[in-house]
N, CA, C and O atoms as a Tripos MOL2 file, in Angstrom:
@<TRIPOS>MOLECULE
protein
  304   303    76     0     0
PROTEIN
NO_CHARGES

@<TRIPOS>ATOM
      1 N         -11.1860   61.8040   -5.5470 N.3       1 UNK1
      2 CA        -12.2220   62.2970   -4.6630 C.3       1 UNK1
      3 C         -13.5390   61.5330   -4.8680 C.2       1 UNK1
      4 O         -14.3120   61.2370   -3.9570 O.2       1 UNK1
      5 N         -13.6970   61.2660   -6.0940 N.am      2 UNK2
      6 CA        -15.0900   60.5840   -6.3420 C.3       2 UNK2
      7 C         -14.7280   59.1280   -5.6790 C.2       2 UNK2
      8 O         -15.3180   58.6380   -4.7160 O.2       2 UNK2
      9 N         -13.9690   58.7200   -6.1760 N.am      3 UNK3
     10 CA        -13.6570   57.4580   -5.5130 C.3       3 UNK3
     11 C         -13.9570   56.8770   -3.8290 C.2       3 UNK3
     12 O         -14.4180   55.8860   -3.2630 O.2       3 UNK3
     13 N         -13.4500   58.0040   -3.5500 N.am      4 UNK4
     14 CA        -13.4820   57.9390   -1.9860 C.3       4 UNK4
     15 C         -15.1230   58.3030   -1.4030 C.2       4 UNK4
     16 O         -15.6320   57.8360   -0.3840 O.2       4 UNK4
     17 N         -15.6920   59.1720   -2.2770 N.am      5 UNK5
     18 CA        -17.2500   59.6020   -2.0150 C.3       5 UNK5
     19 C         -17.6280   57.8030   -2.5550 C.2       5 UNK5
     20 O         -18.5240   57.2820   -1.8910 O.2       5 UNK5
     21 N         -17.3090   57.3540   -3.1210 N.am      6 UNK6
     22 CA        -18.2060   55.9230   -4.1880 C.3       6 UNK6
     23 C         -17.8410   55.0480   -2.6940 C.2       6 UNK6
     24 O         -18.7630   54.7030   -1.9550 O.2       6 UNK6
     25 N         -16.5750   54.7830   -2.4040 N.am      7 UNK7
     26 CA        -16.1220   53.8320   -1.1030 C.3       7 UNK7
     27 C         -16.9460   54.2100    0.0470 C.2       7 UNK7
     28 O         -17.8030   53.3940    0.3850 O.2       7 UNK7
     29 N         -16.8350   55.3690    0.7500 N.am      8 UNK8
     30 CA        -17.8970   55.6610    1.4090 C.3       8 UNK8
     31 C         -18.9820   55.5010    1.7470 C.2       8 UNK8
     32 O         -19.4040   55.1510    2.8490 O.2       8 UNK8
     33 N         -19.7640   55.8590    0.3960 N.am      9 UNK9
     34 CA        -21.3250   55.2200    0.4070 C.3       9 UNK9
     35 C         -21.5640   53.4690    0.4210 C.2       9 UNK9
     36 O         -22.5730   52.8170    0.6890 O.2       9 UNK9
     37 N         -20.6570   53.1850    0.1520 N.am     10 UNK10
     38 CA        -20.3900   51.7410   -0.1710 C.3      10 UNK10
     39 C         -20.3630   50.7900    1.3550 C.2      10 UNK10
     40 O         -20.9150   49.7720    1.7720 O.2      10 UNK10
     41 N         -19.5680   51.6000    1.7670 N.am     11 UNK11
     42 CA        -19.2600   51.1250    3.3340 C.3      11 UNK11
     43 C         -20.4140   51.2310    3.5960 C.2      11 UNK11
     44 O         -21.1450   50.2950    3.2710 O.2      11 UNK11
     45 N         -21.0240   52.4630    4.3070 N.am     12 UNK12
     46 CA        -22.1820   52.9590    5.0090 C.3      12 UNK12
     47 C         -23.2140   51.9010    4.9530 C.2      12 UNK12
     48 O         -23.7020   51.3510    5.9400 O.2      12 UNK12
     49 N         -23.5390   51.6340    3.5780 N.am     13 UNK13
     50 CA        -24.4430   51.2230    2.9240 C.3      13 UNK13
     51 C         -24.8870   49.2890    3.4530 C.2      13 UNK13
     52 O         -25.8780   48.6000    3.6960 O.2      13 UNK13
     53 N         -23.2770   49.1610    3.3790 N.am     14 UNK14
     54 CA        -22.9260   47.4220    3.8400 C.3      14 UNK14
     55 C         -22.9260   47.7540    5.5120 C.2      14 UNK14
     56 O         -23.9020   47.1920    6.0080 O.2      14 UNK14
     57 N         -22.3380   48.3030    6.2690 N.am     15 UNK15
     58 CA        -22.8550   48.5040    7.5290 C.3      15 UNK15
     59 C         -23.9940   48.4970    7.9840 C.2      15 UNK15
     60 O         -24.3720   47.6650    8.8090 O.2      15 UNK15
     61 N         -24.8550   49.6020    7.4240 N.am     16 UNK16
     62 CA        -26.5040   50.0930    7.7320 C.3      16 UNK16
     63 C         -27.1430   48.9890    7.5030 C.2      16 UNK16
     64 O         -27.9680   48.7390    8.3820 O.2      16 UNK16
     65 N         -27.0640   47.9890    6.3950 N.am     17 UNK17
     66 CA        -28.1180   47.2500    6.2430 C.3      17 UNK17
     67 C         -27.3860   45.6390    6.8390 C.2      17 UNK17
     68 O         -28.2580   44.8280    7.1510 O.2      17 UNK17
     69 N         -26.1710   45.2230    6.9840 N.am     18 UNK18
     70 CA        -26.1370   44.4130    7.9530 C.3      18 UNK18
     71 C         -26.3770   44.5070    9.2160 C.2      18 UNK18
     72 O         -26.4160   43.5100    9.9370 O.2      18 UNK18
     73 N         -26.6000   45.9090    9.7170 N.am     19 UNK19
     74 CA        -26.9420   46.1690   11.0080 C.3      19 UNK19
     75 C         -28.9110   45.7060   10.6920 C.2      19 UNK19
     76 O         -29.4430   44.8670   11.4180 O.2      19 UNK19
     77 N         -29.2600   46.0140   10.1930 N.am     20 UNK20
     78 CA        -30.5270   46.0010   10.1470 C.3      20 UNK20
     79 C         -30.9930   44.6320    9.7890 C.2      20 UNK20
     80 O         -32.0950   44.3170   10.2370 O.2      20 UNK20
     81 N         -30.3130   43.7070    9.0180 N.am     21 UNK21
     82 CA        -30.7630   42.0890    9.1020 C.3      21 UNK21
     83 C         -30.1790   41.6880   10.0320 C.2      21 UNK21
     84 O         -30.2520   40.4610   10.0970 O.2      21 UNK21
     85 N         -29.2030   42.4580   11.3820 N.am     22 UNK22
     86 CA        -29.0750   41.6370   12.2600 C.3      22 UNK22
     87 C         -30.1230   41.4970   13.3590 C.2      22 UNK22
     88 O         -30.5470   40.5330   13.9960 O.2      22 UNK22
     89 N         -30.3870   42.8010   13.3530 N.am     23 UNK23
     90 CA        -31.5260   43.1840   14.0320 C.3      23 UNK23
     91 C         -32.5370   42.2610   14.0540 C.2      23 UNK23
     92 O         -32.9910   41.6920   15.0480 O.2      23 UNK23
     93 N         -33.0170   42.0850   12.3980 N.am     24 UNK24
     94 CA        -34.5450   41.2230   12.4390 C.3      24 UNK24
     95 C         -33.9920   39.7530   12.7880 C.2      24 UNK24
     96 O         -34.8390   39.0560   13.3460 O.2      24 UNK24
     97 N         -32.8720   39.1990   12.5960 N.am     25 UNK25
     98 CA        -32.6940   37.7380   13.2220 C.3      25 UNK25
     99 C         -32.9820   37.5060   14.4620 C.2      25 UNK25
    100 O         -33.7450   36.6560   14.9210 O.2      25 UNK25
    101 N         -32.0520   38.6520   15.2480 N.am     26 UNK26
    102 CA        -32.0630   38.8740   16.3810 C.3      26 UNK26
    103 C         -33.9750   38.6490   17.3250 C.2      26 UNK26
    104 O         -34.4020   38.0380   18.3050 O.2      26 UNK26
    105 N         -34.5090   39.5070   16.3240 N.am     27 UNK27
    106 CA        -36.0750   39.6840   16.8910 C.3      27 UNK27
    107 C         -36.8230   38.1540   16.2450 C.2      27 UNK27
    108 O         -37.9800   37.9340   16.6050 O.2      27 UNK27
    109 N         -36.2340   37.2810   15.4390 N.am     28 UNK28
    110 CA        -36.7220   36.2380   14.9060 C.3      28 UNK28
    111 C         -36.4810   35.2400   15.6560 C.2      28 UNK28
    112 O         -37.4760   34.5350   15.8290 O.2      28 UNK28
    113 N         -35.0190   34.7010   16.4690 N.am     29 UNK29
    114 CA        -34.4480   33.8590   17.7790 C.3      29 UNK29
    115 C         -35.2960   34.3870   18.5080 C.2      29 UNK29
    116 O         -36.1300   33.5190   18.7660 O.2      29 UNK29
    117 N         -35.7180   35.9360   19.2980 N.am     30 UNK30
    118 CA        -36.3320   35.6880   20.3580 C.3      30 UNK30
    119 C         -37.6750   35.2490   20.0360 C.2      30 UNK30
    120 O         -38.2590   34.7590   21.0030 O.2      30 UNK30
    121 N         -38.2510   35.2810   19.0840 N.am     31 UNK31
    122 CA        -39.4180   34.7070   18.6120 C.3      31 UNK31
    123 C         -39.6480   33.1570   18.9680 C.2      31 UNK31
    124 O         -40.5220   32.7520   19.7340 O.2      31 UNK31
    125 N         -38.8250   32.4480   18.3610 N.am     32 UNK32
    126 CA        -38.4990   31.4520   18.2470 C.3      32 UNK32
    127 C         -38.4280   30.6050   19.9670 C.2      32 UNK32
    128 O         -39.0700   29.6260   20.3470 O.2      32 UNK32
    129 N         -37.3040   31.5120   20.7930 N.am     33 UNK33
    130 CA        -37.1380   31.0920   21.8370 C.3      33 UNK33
    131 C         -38.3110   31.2090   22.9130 C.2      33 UNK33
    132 O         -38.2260   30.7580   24.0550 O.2      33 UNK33
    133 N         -39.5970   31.9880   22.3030 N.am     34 UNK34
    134 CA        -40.4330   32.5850   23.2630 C.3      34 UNK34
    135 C         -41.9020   31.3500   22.8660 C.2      34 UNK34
    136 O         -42.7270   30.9050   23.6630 O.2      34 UNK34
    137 N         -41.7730   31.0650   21.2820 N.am     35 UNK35
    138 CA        -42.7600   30.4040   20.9560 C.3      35 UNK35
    139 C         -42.2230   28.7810   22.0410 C.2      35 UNK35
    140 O         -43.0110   28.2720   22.8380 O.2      35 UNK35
    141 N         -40.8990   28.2780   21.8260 N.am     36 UNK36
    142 CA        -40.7150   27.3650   22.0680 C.3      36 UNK36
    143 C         -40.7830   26.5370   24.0680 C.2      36 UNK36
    144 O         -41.0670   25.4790   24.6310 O.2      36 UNK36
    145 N         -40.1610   28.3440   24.4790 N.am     37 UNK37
    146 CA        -40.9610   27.8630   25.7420 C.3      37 UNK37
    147 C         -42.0890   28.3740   26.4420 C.2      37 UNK37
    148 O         -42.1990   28.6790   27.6300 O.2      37 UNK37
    149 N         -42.8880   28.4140   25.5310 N.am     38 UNK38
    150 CA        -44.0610   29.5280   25.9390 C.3      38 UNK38
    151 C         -45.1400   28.3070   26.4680 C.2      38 UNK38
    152 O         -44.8640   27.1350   26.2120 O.2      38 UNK38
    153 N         -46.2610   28.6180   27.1450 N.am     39 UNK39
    154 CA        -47.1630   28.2820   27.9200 C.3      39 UNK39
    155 C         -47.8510   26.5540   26.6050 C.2      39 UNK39
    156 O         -47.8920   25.3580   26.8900 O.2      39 UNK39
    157 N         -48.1830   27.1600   25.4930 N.am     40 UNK40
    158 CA        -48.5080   26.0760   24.9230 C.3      40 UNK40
    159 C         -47.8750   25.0630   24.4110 C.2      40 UNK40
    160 O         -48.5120   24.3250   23.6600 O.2      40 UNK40
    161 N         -46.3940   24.7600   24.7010 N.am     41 UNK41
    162 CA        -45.6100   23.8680   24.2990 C.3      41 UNK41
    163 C         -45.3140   23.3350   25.9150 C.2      41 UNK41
    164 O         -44.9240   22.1700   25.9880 O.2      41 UNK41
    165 N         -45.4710   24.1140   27.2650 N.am     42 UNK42
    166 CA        -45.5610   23.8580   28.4120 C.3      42 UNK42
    167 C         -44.1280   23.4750   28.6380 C.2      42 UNK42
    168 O         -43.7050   22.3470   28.8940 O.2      42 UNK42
    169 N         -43.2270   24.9440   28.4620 N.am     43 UNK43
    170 CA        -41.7430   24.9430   28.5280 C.3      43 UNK43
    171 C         -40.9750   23.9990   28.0590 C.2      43 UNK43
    172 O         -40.0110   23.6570   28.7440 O.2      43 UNK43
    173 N         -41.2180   23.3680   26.8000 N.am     44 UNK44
    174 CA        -40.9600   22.1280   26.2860 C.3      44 UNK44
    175 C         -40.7000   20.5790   27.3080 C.2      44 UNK44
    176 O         -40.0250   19.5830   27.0450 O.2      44 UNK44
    177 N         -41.4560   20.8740   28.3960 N.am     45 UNK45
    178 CA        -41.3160   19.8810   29.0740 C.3      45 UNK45
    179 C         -41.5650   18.3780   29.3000 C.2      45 UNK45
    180 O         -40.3860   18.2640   28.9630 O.2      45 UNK45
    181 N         -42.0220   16.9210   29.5840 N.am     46 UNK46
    182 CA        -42.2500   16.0930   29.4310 C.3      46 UNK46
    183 C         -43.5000   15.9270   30.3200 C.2      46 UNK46
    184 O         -43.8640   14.7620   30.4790 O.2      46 UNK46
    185 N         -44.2850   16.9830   30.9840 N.am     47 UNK47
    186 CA        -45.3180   17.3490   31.2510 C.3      47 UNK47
    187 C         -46.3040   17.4340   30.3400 C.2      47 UNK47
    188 O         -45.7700   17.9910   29.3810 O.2      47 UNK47
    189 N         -48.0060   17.0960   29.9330 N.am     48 UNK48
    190 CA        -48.4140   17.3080   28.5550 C.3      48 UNK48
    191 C         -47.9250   17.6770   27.6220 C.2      48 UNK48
    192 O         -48.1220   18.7960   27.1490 O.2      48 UNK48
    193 N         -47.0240   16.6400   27.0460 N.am     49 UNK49
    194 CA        -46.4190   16.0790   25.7710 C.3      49 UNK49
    195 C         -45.9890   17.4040   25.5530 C.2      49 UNK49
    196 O         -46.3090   17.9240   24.4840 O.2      49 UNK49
    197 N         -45.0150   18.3430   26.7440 N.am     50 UNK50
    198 CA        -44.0700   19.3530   25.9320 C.3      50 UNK50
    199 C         -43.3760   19.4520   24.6870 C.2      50 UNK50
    200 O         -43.3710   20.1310   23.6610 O.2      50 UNK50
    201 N         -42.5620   18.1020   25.4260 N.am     51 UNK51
    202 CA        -41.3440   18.1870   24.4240 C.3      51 UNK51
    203 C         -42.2470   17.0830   22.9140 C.2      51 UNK51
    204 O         -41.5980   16.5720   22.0010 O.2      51 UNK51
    205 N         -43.2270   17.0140   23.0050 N.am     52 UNK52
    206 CA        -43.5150   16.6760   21.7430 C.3      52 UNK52
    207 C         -44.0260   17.3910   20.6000 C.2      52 UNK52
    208 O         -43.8900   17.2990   19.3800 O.2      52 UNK52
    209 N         -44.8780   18.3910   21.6740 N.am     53 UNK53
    210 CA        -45.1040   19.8330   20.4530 C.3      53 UNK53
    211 C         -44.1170   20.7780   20.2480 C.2      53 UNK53
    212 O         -44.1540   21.6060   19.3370 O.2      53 UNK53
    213 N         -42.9410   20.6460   21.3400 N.am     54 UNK54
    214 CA        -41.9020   20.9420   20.6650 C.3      54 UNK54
    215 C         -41.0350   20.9340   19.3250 C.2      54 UNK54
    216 O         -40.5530   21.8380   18.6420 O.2      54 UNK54
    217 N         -41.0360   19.3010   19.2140 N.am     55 UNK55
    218 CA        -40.5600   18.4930   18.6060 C.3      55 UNK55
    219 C         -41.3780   18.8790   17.1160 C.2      55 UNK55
    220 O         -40.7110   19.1010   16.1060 O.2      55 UNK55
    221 N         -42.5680   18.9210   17.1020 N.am     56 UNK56
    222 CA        -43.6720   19.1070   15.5490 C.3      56 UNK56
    223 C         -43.6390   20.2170   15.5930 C.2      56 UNK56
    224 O         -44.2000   20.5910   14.5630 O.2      56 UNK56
    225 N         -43.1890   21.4310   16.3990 N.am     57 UNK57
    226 CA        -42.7940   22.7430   15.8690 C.3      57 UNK57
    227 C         -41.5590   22.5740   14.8940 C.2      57 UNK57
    228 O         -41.5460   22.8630   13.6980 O.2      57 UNK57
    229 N         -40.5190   22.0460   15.6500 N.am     58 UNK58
    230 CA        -39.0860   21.9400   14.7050 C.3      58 UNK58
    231 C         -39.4830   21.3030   14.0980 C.2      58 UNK58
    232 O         -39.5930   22.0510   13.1270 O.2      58 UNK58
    233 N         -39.9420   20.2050   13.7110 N.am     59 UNK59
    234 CA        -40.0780   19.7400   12.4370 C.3      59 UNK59
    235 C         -40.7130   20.3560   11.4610 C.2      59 UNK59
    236 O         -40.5220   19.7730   10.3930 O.2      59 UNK59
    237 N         -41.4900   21.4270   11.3550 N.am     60 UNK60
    238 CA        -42.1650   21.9060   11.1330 C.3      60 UNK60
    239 C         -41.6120   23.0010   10.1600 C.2      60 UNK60
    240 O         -41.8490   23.3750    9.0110 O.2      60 UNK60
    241 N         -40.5500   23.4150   11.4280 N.am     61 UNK61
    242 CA        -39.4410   24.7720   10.8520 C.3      61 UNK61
    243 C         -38.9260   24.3590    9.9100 C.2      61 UNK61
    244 O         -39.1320   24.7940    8.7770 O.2      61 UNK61
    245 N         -38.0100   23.2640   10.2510 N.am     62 UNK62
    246 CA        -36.6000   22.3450    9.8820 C.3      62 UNK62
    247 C         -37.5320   22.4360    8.0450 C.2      62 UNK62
    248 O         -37.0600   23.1460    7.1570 O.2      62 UNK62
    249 N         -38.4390   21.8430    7.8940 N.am     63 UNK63
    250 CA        -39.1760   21.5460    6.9250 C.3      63 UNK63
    251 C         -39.3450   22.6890    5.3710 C.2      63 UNK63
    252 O         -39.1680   22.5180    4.1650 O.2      63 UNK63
    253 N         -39.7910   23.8980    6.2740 N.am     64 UNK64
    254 CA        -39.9150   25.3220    5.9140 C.3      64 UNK64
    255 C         -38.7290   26.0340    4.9260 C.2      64 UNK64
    256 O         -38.6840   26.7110    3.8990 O.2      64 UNK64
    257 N         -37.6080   25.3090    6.1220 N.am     65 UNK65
    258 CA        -36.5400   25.8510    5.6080 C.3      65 UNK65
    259 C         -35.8860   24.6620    4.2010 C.2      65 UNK65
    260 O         -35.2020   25.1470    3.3000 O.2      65 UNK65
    261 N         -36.1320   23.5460    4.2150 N.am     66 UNK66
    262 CA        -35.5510   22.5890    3.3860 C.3      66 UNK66
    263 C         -35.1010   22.0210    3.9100 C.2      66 UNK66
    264 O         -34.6510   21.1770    3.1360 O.2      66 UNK66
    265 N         -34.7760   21.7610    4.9930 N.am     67 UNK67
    266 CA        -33.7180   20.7040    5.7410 C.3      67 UNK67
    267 C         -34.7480   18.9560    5.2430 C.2      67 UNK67
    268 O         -35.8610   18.5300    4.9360 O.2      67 UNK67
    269 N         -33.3340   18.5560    5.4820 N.am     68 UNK68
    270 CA        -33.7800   16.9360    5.7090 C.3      68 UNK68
    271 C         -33.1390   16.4150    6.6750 C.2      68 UNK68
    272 O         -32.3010   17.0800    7.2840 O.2      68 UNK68
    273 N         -33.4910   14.7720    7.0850 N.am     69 UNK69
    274 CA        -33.2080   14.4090    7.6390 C.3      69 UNK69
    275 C         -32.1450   13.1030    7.2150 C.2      69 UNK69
    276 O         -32.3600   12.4010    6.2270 O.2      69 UNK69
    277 N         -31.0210   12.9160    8.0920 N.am     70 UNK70
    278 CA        -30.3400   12.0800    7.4850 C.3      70 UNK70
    279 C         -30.7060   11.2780    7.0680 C.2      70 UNK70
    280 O         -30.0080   11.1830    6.0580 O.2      70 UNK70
    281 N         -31.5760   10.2500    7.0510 N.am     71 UNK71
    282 CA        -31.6620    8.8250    6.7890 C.3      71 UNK71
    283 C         -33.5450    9.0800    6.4320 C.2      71 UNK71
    284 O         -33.8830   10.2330    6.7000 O.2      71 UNK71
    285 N         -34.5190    8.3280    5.9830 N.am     72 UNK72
    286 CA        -35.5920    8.2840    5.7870 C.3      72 UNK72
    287 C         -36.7860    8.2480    7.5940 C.2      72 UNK72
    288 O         -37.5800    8.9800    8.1840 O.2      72 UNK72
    289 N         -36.2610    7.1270    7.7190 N.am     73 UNK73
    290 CA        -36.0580    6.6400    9.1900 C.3      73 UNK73
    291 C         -35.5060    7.1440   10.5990 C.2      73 UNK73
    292 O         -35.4780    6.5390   11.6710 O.2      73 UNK73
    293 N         -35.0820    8.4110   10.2870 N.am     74 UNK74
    294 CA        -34.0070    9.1640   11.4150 C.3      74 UNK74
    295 C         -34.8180    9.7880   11.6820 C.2      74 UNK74
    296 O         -35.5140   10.4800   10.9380 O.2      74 UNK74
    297 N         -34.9000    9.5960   13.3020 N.am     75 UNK75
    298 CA        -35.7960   11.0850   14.3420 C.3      75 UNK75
    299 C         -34.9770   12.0740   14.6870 C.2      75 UNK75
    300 O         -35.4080   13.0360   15.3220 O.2      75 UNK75
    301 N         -33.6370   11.9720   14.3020 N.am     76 UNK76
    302 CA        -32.8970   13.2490   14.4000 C.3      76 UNK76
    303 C         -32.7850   14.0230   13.2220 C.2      76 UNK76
    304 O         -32.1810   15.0950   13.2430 O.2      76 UNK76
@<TRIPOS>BOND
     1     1     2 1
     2     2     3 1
     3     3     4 2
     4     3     5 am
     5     5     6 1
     6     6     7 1
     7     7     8 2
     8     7     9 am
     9     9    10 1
    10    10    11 1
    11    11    12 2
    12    11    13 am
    13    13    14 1
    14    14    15 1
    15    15    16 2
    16    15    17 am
    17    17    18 1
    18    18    19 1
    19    19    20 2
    20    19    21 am
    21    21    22 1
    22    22    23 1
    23    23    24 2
    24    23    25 am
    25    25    26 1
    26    26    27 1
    27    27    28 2
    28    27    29 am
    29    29    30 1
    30    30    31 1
    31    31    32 2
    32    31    33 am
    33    33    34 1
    34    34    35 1
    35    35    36 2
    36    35    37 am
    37    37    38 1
    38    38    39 1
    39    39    40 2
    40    39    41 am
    41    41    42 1
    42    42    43 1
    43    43    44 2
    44    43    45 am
    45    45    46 1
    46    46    47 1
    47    47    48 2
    48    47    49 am
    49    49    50 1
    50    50    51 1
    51    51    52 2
    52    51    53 am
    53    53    54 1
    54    54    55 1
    55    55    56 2
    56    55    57 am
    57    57    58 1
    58    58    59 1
    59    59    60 2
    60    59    61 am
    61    61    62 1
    62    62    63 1
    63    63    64 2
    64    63    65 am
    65    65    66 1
    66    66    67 1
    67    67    68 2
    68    67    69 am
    69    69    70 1
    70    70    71 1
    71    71    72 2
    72    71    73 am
    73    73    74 1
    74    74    75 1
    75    75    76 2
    76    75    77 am
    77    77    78 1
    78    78    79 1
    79    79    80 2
    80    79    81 am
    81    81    82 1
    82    82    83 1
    83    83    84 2
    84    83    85 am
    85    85    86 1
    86    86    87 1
    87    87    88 2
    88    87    89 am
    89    89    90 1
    90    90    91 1
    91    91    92 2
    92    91    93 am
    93    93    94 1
    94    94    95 1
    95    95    96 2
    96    95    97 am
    97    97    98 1
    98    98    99 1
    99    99   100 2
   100    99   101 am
   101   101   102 1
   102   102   103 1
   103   103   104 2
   104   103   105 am
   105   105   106 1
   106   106   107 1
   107   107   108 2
   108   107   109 am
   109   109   110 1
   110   110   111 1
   111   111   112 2
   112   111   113 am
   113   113   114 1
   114   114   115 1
   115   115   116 2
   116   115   117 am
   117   117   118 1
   118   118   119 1
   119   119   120 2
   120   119   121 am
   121   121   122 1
   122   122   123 1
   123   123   124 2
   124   123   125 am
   125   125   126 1
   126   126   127 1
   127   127   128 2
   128   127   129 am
   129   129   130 1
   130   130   131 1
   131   131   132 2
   132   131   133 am
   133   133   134 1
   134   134   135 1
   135   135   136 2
   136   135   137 am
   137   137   138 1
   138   138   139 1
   139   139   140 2
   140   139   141 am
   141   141   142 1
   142   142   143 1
   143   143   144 2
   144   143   145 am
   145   145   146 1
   146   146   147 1
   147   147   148 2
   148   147   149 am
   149   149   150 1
   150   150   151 1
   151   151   152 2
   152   151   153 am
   153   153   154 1
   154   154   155 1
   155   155   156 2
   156   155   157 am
   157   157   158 1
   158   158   159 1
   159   159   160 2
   160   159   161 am
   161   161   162 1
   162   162   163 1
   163   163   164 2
   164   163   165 am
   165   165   166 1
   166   166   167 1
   167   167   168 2
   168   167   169 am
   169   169   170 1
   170   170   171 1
   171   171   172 2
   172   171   173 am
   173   173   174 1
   174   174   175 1
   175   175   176 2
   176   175   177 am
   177   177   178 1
   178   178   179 1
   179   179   180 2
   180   179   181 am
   181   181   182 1
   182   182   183 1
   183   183   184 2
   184   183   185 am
   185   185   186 1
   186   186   187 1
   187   187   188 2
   188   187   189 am
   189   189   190 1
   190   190   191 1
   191   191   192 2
   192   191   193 am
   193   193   194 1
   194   194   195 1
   195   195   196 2
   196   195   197 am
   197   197   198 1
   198   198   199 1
   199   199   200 2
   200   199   201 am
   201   201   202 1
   202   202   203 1
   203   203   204 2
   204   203   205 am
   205   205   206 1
   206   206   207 1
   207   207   208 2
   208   207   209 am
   209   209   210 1
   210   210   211 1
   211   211   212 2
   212   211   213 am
   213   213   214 1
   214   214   215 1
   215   215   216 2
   216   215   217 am
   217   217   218 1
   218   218   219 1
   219   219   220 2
   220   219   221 am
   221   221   222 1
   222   222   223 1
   223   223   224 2
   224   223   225 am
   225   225   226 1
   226   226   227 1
   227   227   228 2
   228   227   229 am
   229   229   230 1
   230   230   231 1
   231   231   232 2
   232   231   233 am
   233   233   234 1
   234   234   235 1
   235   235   236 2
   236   235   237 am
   237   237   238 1
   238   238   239 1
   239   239   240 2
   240   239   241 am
   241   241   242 1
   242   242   243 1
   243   243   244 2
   244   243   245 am
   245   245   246 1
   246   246   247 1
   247   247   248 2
   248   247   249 am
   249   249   250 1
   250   250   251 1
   251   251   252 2
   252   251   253 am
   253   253   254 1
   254   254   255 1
   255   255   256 2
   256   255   257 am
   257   257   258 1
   258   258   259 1
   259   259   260 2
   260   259   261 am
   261   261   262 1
   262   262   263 1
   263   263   264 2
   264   263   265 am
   265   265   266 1
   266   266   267 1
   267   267   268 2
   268   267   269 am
   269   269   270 1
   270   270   271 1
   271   271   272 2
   272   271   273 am
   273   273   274 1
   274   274   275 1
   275   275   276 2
   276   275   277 am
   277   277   278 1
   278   278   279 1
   279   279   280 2
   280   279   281 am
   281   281   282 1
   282   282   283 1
   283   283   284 2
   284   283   285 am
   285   285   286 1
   286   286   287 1
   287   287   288 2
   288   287   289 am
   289   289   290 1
   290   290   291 1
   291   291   292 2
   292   291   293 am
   293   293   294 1
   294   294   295 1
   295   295   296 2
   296   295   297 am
   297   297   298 1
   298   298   299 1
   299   299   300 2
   300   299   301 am
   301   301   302 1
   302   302   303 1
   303   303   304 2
@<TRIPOS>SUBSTRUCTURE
     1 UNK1         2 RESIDUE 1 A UNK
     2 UNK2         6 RESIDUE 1 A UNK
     3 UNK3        10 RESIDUE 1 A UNK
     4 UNK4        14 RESIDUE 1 A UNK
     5 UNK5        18 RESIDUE 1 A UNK
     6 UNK6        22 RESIDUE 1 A UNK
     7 UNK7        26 RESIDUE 1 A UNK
     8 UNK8        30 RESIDUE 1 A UNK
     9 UNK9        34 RESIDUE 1 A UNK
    10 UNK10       38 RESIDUE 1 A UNK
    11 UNK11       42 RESIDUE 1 A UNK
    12 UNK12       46 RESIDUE 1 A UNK
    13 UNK13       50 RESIDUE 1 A UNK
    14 UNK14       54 RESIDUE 1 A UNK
    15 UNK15       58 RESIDUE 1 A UNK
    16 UNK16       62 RESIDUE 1 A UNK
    17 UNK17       66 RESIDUE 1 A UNK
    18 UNK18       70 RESIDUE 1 A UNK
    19 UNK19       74 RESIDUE 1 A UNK
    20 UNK20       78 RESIDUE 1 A UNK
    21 UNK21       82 RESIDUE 1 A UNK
    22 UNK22       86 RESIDUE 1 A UNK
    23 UNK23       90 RESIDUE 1 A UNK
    24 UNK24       94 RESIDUE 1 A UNK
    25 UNK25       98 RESIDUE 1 A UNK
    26 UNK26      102 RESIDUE 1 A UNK
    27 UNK27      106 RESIDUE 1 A UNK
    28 UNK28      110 RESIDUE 1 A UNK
    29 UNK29      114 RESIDUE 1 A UNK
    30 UNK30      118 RESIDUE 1 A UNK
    31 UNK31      122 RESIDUE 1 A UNK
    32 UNK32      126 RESIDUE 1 A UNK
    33 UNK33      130 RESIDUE 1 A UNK
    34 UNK34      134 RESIDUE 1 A UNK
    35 UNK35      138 RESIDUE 1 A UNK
    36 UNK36      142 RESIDUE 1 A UNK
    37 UNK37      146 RESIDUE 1 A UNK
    38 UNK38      150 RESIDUE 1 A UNK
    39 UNK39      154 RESIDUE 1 A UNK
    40 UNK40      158 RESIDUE 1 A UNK
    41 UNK41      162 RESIDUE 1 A UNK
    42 UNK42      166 RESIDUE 1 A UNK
    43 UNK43      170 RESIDUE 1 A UNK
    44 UNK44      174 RESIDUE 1 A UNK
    45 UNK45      178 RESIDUE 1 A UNK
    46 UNK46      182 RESIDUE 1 A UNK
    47 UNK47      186 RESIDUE 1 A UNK
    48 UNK48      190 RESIDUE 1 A UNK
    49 UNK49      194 RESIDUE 1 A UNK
    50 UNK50      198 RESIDUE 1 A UNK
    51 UNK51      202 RESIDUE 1 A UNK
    52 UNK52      206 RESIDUE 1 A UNK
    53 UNK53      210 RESIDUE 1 A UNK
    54 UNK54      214 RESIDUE 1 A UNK
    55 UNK55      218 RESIDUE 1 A UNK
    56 UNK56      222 RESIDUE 1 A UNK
    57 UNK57      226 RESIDUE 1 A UNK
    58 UNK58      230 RESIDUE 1 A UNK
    59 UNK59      234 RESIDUE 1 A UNK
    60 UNK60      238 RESIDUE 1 A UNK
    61 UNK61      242 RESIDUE 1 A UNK
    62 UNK62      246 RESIDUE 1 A UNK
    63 UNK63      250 RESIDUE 1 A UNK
    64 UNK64      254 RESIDUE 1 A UNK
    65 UNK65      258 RESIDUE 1 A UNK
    66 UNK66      262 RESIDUE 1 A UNK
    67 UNK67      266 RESIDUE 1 A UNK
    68 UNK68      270 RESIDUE 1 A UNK
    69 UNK69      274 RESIDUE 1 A UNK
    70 UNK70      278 RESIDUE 1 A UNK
    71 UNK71      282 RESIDUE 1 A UNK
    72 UNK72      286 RESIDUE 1 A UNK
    73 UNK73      290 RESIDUE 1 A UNK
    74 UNK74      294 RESIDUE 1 A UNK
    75 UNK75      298 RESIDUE 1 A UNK
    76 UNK76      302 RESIDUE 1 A UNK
């Protein structure tokens, strides 16, 4: 019986709170997707250098997070 009360809470517990970091990702992409085509990046377009403040946002992120880039020299 205890066992099954211990599994229980166990479940609940891994449910409730993966529900809840899905949530904040969820609200972090639309963040993301709202900063990126929002009025001051000018829908990332090739209109006043959209897609270039685009571009120094992600790099920006990419950075934040640790990423690198393949090669020293690579714009991808």
């Amino acid at each position: 019986m205890v066992r099954k009360q211990l599994l229980l809470t166990l479940l609940f517990g891994t449910f409730f709170f993966s529900n809840v970091n899905a949530q904040s990702e969820k609200r972090w992409l639309r963040h993301q997707i709202a900063t990126l085509s929002g009025a001051p990046m000018h829908g990332r377009g090739y209109v006043n250098k959209g897609v270039d403040k685009a571009a120094l946002y992600l790099r920006r992120k990419f950075r934040e997070f640790g990423l690198l880039s393949f090669t020293a020299d690579s714009t991808y």
